[in-house]
C-alpha positions in Angstrom: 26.5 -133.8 13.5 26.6 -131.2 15.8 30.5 -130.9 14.8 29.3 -130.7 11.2 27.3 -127.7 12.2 29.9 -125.9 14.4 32.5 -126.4 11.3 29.9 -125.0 9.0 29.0 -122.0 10.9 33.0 -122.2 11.5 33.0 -121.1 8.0 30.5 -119.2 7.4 32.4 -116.5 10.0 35.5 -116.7 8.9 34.2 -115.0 5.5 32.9 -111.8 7.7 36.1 -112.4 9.7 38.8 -111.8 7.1 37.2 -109.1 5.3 37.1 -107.4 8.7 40.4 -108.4 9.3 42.0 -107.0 5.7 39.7 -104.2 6.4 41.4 -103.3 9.5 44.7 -103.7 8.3 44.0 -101.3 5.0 43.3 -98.9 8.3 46.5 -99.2 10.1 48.3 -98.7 6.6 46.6 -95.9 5.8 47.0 -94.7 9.3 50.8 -95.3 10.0 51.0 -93.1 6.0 49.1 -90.7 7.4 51.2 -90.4 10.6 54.8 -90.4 8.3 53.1 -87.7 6.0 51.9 -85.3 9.2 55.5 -86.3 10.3 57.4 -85.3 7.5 55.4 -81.9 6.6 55.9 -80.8 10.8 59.6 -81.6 9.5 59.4 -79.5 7.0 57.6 -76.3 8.7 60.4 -76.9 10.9 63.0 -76.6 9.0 61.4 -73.7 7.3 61.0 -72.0 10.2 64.7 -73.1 11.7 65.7 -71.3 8.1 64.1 -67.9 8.1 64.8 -67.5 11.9 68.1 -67.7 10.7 67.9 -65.6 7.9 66.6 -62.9 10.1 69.2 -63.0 12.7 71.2 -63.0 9.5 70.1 -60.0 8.8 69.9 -58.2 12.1 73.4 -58.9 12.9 74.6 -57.5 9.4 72.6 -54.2 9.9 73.8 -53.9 13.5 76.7 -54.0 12.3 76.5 -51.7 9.6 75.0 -49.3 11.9 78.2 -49.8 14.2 80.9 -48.9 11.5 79.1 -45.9 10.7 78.7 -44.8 13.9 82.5 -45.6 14.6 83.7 -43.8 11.3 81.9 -40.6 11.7 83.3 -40.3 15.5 86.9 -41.1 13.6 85.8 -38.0 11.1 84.5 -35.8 13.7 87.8 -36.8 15.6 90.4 -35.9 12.7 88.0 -32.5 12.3 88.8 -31.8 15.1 92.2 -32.4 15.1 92.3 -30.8 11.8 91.2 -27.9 13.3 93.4 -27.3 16.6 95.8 -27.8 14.2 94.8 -25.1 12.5 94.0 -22.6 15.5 97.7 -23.4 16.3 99.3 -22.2 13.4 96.9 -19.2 12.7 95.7 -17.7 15.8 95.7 -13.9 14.4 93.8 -15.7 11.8 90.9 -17.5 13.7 90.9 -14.3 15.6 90.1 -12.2 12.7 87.5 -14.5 11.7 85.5 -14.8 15.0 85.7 -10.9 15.2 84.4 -10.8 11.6 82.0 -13.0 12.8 81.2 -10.7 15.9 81.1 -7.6 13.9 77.4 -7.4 13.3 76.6 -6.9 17.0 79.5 -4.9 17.1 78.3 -2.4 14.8 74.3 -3.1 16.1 75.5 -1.7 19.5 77.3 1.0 18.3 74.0 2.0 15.9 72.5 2.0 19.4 74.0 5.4 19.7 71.5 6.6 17.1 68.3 5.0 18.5 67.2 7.7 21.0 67.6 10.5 18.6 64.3 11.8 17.5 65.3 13.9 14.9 68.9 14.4 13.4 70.2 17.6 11.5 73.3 17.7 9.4 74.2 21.0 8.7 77.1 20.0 6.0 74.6 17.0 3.8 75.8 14.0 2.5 79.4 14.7 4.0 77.9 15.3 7.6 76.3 12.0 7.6 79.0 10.1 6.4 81.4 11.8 9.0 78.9 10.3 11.6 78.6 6.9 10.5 83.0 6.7 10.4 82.1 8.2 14.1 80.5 5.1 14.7 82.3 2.7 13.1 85.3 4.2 14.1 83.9 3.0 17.7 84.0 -0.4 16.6 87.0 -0.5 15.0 88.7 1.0 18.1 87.3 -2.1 19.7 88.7 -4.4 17.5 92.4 -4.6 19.3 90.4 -4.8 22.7 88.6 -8.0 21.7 91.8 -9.3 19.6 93.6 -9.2 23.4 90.5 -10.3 24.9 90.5 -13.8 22.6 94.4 -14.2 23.1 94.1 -14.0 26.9 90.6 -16.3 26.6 92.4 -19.0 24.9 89.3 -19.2 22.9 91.3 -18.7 19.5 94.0 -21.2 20.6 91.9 -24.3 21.9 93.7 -23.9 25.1 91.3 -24.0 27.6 90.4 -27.4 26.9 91.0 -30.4 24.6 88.9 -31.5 22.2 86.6 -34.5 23.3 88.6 -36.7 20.9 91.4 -36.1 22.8 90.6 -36.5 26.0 89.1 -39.9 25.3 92.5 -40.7 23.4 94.4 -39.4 27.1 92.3 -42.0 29.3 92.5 -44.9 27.4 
């Protein structure tokens, strides 16, 4: 009898002992779906993190280089400026000197004005004439002046580009 009884209560476990059993086993399923979903979403941040790192260094690289063909064609313009404009100081020196006295004559005529800046009081005995004869005075001054600085610029180089080469150029010369 006692092997009756220990098959009985035999029995009576193994009930208990597969429902435990199933119910572990619905845990490892669920477990090893959780583990391929956690899997597959890292996967995925991954991969959308592999993508917009990319698409920033993308990006980056096609400003850079943007930035760098700008840069390179306004040194090519300021380069064929200045070309463009030895070129011109070449063929019309009495020209670019005219111009920079033109643009000099201001202070040319301010110094010579200086003339009339200590006089306190100033008579003309023949009017409007007398006046005008002493402003030609004074910019008869200037205009005497005018050859002087001409032959100063020639002699200066500064109207020819002489003195020294452009920067263009002397990069061009090293390479």
């Amino acid at each position: 009898m006692a092997e009756a009884q220990r098959a009985q209560a035999t029995a009576e476990q193994a009930g208990p002992l597969a429902a435990a059993t199933a119910k572990q086993e619905v845990v490892v399923q669920e477990t090893k779906a959780d583990a391929k979903r956690v899997k597959l979403e890292a996967e995925a941040t991954a991969t959308q993190t592999r993508q917009v790192g990319e698409a920033q260094a993308a990006a980056t690289t096609a400003k850079g280089t943007a930035e760098g063909e700008a840069v390179k064609a306004r040194g090519l313009a300021e380069a064929e400026a200045i070309k463009a404009r030895a070129a011109a100081l070449a063929q019309n020196q009495d020209a670019v000197i005219a111009q920079q006295i033109a643009e000099r004559l201001p202070l040319i005529v301010a110094e010579a004005a200086k003339a009339f800046s200590g006089i306190g009081q100033f008579t003309v005995l023949n009017g409007a004439e007398g006046v005008g004869e002493a402003f030609a005075q004074v910019l008869g001054m200037g205009a005497t002046a005018i050859p002087l600085l001409r032959n100063a610029l020639r002699q200066n180089g500064t109207a020819t580009g002489q003195s020294t080469p452009p920067k263009a150029e002397q990069t061009k010369r090293t390479k």
